[in-house]
Structure formats: structure tokens, C-alpha cells
C-alpha positions as CSV (number, residue, x, y, z in Angstrom):
1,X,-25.3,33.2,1.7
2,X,-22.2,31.1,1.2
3,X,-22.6,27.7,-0.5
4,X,-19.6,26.4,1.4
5,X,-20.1,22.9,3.4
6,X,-17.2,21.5,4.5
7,X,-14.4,23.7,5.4
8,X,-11.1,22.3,6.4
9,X,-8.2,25.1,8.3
10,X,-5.0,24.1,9.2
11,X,-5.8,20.1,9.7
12,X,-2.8,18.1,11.2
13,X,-3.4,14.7,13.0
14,X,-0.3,13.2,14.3
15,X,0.1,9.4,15.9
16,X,3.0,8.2,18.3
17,X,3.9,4.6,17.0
18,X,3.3,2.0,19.4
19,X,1.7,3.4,22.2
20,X,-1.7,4.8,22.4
21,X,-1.3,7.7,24.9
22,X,2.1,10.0,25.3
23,X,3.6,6.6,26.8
24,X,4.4,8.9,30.2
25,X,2.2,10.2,33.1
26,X,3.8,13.7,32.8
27,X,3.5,13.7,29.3
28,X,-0.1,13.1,29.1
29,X,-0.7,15.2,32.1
30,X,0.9,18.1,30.4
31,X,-1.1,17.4,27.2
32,X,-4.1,17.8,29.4
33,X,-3.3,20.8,31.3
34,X,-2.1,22.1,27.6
35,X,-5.6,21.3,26.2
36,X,-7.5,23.0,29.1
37,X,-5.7,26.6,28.6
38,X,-6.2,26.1,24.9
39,X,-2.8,25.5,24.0
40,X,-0.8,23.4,21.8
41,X,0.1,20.1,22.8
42,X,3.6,20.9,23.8
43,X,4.4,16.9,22.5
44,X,4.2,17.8,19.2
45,X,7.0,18.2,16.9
46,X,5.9,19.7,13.6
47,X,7.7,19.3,10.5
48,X,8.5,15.7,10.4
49,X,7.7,14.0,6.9
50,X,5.3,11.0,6.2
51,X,7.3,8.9,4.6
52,X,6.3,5.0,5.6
53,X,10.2,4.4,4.1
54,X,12.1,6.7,6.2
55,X,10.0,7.6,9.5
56,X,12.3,8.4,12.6
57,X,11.7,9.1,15.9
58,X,8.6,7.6,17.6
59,X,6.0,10.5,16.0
60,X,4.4,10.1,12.3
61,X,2.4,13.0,10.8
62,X,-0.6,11.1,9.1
63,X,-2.0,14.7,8.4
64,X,-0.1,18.0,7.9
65,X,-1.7,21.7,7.4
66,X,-4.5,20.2,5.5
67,X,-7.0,23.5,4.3
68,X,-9.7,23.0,1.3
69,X,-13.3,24.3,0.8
70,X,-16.0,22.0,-0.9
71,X,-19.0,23.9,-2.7
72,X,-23.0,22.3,-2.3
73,X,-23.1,19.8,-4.9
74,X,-19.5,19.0,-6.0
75,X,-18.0,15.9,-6.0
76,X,-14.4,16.3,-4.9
77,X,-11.9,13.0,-5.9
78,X,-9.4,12.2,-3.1
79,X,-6.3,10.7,-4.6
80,X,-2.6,9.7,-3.8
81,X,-0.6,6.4,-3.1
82,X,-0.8,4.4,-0.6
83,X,0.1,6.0,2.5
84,X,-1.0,9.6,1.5
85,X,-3.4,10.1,4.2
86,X,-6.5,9.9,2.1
87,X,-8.7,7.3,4.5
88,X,-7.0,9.3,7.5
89,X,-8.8,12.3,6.3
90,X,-12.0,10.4,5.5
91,X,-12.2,9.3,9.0
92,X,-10.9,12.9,11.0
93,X,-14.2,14.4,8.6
94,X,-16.7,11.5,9.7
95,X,-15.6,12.1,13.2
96,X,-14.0,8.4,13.6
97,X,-11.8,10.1,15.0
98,X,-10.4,13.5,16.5
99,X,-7.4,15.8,14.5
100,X,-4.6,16.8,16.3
101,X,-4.9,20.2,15.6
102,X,-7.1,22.4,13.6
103,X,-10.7,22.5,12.7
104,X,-13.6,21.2,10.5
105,X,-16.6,23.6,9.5
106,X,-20.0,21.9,8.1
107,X,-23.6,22.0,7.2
108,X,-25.5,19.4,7.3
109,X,-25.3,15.8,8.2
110,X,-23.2,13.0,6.6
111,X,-22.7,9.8,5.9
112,X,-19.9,8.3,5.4
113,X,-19.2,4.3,4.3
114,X,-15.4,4.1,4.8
115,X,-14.6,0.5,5.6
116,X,-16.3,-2.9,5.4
117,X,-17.1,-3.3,9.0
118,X,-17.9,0.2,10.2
119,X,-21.3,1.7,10.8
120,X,-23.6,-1.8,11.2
121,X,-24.3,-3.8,14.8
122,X,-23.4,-7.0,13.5
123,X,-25.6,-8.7,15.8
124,X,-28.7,-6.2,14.1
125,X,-30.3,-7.7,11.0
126,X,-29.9,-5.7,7.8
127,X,-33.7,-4.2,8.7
128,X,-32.7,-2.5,12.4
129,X,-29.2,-1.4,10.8
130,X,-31.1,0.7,8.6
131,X,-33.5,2.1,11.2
132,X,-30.5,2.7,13.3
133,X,-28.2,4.1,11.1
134,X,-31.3,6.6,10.1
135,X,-31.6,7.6,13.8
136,X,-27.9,8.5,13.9
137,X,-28.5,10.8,11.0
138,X,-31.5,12.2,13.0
139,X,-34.0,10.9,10.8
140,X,-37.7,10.1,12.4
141,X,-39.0,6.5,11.7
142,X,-41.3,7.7,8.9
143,X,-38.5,9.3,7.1
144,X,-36.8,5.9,7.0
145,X,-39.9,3.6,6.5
146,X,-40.4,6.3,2.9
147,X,-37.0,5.0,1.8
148,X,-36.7,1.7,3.5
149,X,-38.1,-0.5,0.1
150,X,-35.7,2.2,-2.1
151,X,-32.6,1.4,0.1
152,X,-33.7,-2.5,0.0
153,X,-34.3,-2.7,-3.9
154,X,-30.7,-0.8,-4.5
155,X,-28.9,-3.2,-1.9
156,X,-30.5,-6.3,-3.9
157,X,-30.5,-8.2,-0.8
158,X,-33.9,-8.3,0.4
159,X,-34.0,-12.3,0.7
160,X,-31.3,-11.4,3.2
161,X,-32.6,-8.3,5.1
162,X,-33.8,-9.8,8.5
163,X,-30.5,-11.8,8.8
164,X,-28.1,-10.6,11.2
165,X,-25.4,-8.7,9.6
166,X,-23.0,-10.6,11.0
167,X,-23.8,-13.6,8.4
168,X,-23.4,-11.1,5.6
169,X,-20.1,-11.7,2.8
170,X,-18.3,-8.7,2.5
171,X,-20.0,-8.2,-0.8
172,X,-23.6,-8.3,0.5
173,X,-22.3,-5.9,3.6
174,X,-21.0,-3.0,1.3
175,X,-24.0,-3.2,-1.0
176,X,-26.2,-2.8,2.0
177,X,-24.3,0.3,3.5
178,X,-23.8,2.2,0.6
179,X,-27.5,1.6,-0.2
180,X,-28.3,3.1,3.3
181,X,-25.5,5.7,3.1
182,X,-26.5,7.3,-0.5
183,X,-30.3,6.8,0.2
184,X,-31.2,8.4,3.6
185,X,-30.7,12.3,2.0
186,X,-27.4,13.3,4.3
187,X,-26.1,16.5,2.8
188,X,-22.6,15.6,2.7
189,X,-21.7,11.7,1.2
190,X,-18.3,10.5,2.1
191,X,-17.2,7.3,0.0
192,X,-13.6,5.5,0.3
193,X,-12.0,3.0,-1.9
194,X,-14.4,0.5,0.2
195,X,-16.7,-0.2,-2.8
196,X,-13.7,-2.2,-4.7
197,X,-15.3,-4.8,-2.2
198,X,-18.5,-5.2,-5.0
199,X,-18.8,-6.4,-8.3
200,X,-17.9,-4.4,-11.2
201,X,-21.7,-4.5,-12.2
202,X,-22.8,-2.4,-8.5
203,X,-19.9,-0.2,-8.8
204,X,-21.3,1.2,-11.5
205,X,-24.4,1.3,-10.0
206,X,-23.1,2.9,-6.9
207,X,-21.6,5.3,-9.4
208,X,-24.6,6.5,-11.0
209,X,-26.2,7.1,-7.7
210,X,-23.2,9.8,-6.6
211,X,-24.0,11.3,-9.6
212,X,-28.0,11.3,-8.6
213,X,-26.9,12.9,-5.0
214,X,-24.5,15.3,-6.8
215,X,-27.8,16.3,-8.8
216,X,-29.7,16.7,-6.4
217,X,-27.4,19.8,-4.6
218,X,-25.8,16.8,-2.0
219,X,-22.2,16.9,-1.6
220,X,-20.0,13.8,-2.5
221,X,-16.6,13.0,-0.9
222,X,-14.8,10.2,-2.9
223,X,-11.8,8.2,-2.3
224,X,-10.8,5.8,-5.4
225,X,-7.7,4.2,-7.0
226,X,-9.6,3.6,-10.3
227,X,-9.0,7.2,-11.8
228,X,-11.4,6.5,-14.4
229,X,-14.1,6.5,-11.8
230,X,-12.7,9.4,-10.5
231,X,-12.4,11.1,-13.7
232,X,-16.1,10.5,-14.6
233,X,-17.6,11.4,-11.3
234,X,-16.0,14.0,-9.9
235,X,-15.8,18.2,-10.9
236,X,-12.9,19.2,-8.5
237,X,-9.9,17.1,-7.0
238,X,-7.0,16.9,-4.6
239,X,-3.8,14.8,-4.7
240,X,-2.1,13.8,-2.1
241,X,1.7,13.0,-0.7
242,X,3.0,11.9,2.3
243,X,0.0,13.6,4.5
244,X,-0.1,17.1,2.7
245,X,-2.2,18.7,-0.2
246,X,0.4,18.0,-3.2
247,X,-2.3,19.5,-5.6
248,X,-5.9,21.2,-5.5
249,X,-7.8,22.2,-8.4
250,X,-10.3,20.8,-11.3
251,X,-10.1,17.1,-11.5
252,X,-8.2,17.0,-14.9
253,X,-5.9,18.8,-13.6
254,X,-5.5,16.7,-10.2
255,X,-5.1,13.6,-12.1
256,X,-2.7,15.5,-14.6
257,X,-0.3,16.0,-12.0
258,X,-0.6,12.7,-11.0
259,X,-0.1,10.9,-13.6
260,X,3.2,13.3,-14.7
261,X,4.0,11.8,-11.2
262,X,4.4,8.6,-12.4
263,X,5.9,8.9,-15.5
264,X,8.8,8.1,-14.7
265,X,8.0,4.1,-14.0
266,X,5.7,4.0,-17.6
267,X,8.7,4.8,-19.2
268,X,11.1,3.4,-17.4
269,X,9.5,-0.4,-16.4
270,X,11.2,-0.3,-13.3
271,X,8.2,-0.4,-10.0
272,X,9.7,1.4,-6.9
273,X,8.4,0.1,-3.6
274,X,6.1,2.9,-3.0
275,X,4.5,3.0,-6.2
276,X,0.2,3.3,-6.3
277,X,-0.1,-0.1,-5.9
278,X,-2.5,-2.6,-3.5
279,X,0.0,-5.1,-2.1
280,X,-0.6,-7.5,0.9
281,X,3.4,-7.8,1.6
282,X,3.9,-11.7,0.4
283,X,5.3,-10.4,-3.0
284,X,6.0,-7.6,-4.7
285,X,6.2,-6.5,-8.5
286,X,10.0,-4.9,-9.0
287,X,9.7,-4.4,-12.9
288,X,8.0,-5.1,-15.9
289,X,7.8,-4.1,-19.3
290,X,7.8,-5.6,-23.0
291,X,11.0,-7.2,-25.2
292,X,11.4,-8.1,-28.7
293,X,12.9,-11.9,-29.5
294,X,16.2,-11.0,-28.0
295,X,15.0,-9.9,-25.1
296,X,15.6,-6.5,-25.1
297,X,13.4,-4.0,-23.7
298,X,10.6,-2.5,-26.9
299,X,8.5,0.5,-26.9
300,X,7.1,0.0,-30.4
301,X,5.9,-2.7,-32.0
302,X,3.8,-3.5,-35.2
303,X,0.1,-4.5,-35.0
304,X,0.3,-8.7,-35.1
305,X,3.8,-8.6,-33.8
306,X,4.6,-10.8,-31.4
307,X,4.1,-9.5,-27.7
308,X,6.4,-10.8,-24.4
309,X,6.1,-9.1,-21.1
310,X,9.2,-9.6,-19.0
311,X,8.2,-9.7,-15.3
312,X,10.3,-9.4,-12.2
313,X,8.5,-10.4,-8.9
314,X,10.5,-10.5,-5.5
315,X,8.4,-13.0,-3.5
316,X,8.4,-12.5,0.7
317,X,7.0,-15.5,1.7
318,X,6.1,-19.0,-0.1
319,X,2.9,-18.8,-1.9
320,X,0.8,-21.4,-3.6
321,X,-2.0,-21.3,-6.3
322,X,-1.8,-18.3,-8.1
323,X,-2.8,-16.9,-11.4
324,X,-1.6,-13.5,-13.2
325,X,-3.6,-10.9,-14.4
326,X,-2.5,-8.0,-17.8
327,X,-4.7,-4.9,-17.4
328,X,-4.8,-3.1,-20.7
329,X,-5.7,1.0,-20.8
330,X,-5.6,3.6,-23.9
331,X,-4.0,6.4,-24.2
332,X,-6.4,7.8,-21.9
333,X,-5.5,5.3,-19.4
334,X,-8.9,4.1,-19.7
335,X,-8.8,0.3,-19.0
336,X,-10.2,-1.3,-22.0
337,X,-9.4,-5.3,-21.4
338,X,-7.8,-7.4,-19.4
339,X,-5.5,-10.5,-20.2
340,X,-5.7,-13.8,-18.2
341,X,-5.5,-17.8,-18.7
342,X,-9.1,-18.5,-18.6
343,X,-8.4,-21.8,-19.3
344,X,-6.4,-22.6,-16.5
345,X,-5.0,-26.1,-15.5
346,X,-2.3,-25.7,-13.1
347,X,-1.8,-22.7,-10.6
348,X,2.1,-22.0,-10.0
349,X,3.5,-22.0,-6.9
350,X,6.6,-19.6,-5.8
351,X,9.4,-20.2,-3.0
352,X,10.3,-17.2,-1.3
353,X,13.2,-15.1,-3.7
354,X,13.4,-13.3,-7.2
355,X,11.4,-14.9,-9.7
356,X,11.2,-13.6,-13.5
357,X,8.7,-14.5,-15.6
358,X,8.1,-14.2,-19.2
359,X,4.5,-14.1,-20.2
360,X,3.6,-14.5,-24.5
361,X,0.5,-11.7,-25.0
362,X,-1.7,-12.3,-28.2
363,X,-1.3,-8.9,-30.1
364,X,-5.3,-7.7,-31.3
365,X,-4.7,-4.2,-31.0
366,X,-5.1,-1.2,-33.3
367,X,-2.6,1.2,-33.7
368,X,-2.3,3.9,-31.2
369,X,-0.6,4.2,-27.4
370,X,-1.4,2.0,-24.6
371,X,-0.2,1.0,-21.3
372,X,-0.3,-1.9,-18.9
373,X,-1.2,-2.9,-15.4
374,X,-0.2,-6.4,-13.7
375,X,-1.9,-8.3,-10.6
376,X,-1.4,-11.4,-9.0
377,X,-4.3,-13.2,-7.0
378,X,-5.1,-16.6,-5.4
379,X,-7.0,-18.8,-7.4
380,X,-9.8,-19.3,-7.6
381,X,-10.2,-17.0,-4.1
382,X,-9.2,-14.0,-6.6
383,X,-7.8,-12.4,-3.2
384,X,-4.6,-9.9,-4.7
385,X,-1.6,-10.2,-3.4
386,X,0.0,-7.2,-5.3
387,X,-1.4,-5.3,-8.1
388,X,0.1,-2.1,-10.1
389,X,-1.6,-0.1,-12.7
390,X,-0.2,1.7,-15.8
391,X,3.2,-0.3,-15.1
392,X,5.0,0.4,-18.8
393,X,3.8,2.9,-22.0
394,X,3.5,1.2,-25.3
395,X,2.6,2.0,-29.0
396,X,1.3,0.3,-31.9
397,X,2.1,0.5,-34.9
398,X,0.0,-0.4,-38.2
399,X,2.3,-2.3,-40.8
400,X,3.1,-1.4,-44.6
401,X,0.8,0.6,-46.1
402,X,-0.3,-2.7,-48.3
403,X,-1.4,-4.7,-44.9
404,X,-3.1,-1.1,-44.2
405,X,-5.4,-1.4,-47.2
406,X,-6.1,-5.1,-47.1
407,X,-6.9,-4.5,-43.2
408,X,-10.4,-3.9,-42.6
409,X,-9.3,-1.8,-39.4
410,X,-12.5,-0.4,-38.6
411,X,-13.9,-3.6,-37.8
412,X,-11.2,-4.5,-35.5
413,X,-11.8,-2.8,-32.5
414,X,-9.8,-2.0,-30.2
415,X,-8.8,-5.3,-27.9
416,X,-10.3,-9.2,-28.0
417,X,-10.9,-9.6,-24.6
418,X,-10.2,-12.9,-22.5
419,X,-7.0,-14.3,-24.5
420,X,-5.1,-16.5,-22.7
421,X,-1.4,-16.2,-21.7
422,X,1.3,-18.9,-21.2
423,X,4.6,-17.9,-18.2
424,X,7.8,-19.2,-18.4
């Protein structure tokens, strides 16, 4: 007996910019007589490319020739920039919403927590959105009442559970439906980047409990920017492009070719528009890497050296009250600190334009290769406004072989966390 339970064959799902049907009578008339024969929409125009940059013509392919198999209790990563069709394919596979052509084979039922906002009444307190969302999984009242304290406990809301949902923060509303979505046994669990909504401390909760379904033979579907999530959790991956498979395979491998992918900016400190990035559209990173006193761009620097990090940041519209953020990985591209002013006295405010910025980093690192990400957020909302990781490659380097010796390195560790920075 196969242990195949989702099967995807030759998945396209195509939108028409600006108009919900064909945007003519005959047109949708001939779709309709097209669908009832079992034929192809004769609208469609294959081949087009889904670049957000460069889309012509009044079609976009969000989804094209899309085919994978997913084995009983792997956890497949989902990644790609931006714009790569991930959260399209989430929702065609939770039956949000129909493809345009192809099918979907699978056993069992799923659950799927894609976006805050999706899957609760909000008028329904926390209490009937379980019991309703177990119905629609075809669950019998007693199955639910067994897991209803579980699902409660996880959510750590249950001050809150006979409030209508409607009065619950975004926080509070993810930790409820991923406790309901996880704990109500569906054989296939379908996760999207919606749990960057929580706090670092129930991520990685939520994350040990995918690995608890995985365990127990359920299948996990999981869509993240943070690759080291992805990295941990998952056994098999697929990267994205532009609406079509770009790569398939084990997830070291998927996040190998990814990463070559983006080598090219590491090196280079230069941030194209499309880059992996989340960005609201009121600025934008263009480029940022480190320089030495003359303002050159460095690669290498000694451990204690001074650190300046040159920023470039095209701003779309005014914005006031802001504070930047320095994300710090390894080698890896495991993040292992992050750089902010925690002592912060006056938020900057920036006109709409260019802007460069020079930010003064306090250098506590060991010797080896790192890299760095850069955000921008509201204060003290912490809403982002733009935010790019892995932005520029760096090394250090120890000193003379005297400041070696006289260096008790091994109590060092690699990075003092919350240092402050100063812009210019």
C-alpha cells in the first residue's frame, strides 16, 4: 500500500489582474461551455512568467506545472522570495481556493492555519471556534471535548476562551488556531509564515509540536522565511521562483540552492528590489555592507576592530519614529544576536528620498565567518517596515599570535548580545 498523501500533477492557477471573472460575457460563457466538455479554458495563455517586475498583458501565472509527492510523516519546507507562489499553493491545497488546471490527490483530512484571520467566526468565542472548527474536520463532540483542555493549555489563553474572537490581538488569535490546528489529529498539517505573528518563546513551542505530529506518522506542510526553522524541522524541501518548482529534494539541499541563489548580494552588499525580504513599500534597503576608517568597503577585519556598517535606504514616503535593527548569523547562517539601541532616547524621522546612514557596531566576536541581516520598525509598535536577512558576508579575524595567547578565547563566546548602536 502506498504511503503517499498529498499528490500534486501538473498544478497551474492563473489570475487576470483587475477583474474577477474573464471581464466579458462571451469570454466567461466560453469558459463555461469549455469546462462542461472537459476542456481547457480556451482564455488561458500558458507560458507567461511570474515576475511581479515585468508582468505584461492582463494574465499572471501565480502557479505553473507544479508536481511533487509528500510521504506519511514528512515534513516538507516550502521556500522562495516573496512572490514565489508559496501561500498561493498553501491555499489551492486547503481548498481556499480552486487551481486553474490540474489536480490534488489526498488522504486524510487537514488543517491548515495560513493567515491571521482565516478559519475562526469572529463573532464565536474561542470555546465554539474550537467545537466548530472540529466539526469541519469531521470530528464528533467527544472527540473534541478529549482535546479541548489540551488545545486550551497549549493556546495559554484560557482567561480568554469564552471571549469572542473578535476581541482577540493578533497574538492571542494565532496561538489559539495553531493550538486547534496541531491538536485535533488531521493527517495532513499545513503551516504558513503566519506564526511570525507570536513571540519567539511559542514559536518554538509551535515548533516542537510539528515535530510531535511528524512523530506521530501526521504529515506537516510548512511555509517559513526563518531557514533555521526550516532547517531543523523539516526532512524534505522545495524552493520556489516566480510560480514554478526551482528545486525539489532533501532540505539541505533545498536551502543549498537557495542560499547559492543569493550569493551574489552577501558578497556584493548591493540589495536588489526583489531580494527575500518583508517590506511594507514606505522604504526600502538598497545596500549595505561594512567599511574600514576610510570608508571603503571591508570583508576582513580583526577581532576588537572597529565595526561601521554603511547603510543605503531609499525612503517612499515620510516616516516618523523608527529604530534599526543588526541581525547577526554564523557561518551556518544561524542567527546568533541581534544589535539594537536599547537605550533609546530619540526615534529618527526620514523625509521621503535617499538616506545613508552609518551605524558604529561594538566588535565581541570570535574569529570565524558571519553575516548580517538589517530591519527597520516603528517604535515602540515594533511594526517592520523592511527587513533583509543575510544582507553582506564577513570574517573575523584573531590578532597577533601574542593577543592569541593572552586572550582567554574560550570564554568569549561567540556575541554579547544587546549592545547599543549610534547612526549618523
Amino acid at each position: 500500500m502506498s504511503n503517499i498523501v498529498l499528490s500534486v500533477e501538473n498544478l497551474y492557477k492563473q489570475y487576470r489582474l483587475g477583474t474577477v471573472g474573464t471581464g466579458t460575457m462571451r469570454d466567461d460563457l466560453a469558459r463555461f461551455w469549455a469546462k462542461l466538455r472537459g476542456k481547457e479554458d480556451p482564455n488561458l495563455k500558458i507560458g507567461e512568467v511570474n515576475d511581479r517586475n515585468s508582468i505584461e498583458g492582463d494574465y499572471v501565472w501565480a502557479l505553473q506545472d507544479i508536481n511533487f509527492e509528500v510521504k506519511q510523516g514528512e515534513v516538507l519546507g516550502i521556500i522562495g522570495k516573496n512572490g514565489a507562489g508559496k501561500s498561493t499553493l498553501l491555499k489551492i491545497l486547503s481548498k481556499v481556493t480552486s487551481p486553474t488546471k490540474g489536480q490534488i490527490k489526498t488522504k486524510g483530512r487537514i488543517a491548515s492555519l495560513l493567515e491571521v484571520g482565516t478559519g475562526f467566526h469572529p463573532e464565536l468565542t474561542g470555546r465554539e471556534n474550537i467545537f466548530l472548527n472540529g466539526a469541519i474536520l469531521g470530528m464528533t463532540k467527544n472527540d473534541i471535548r478529549s482535546k479541548f483542555d489540551e488545545i486550551v493549555e497549549f493556546s495559554g489563553i484560557g482567561k480568554y476562551i469564552d471571549t469572542p474572537v473578535k476581541r482577540y490581538s493578533s497574538g492571542m488569535y494565532v496561538r489559539l488556531a495553531f493550538a486547534v490546528a496541531a491538536h485535533l489529529e488531521p493527517e495532513i498539517l499545513i503551516i504558513d509564515e503566519v506564526l511570525a505573528v507570536g513571540d519567539a518563546e511559542f514559536q518554538k513551542k509551535c515548533l516542537g509540536k510539528m515535530k510531535d505530529v511528524s512523530g506521530q506518522g501526521r504529515t506537516v506542510l510548512f511555509v517559513s522565511h526563518n531557514l533555521q526553522a526550516i532547517k531543523n524541522l523539516c526532512t524534505q524541501g522545495i524552493l520556489m521562483k516566480y510560480g514554478v518548482l526551482d528545486t525539489v529534494g532533501s532540505i539541505e539541499e533545498v536551502i543549498g540552492q537557495y542560499m547559492k541563489k543569493n550569493a551574489d548580494m552577501s558578497m556584493s552588499g548591493n540589495i536588489p528590489l526583489d531580494a527575500e525580504r518583508y517590506n511594507t513599500g514606505e522604504a526600502k534597503f538598497l545596500s549595505a555592507f561594512l567599511v574600514d576608517e576610510k570608508g571603503e568597503k571591508v570583508k576582513n577585519v580583526f577581532f576588537r576592530q572597529a565595526l561601521k556598517l554603511f547603510v543605503e535606504l531609499e525612503v517612499y514616503q515620510d516616516i516618523e519614529n523608527v529604530i534599526f535593527f543588526v541581525h547577526i548569523s554564523n557561518s551556518s547562517k544561524d542567527e546568533i544576536g541581534m544589535v539594537s539601541d536599547e537605550n533609546i532616547q530619540i526615534t529618527p524621522n526620514f523625509l521621503k528620498g535617499t538616506h545613508q546612514l552609518y551605524f558604529d557596531i561594538p566588535n565581541h566576536f570570535s574569529d570565524g565567518q558571519y553575516s548580517f541581516g538589517i530591519r527597520i520598525s516603528y517604535y515602540p509598535s515594533g511594526n517592520d517596515i523592511d527587513f533583509v536577512e543575510n544582507v553582506y558576508d564577513f570574517e573575523i579575524e584573531k590578532l597577533s599570535s601574542k593577543e592569541k595567547k593572552d586572550f582567554v578565547w574560550s570564554k568569549h563566546g561567540d556575541f554579547f548580545f544587546h549592545t547599543n548602536f549610534t547612526f549618523k
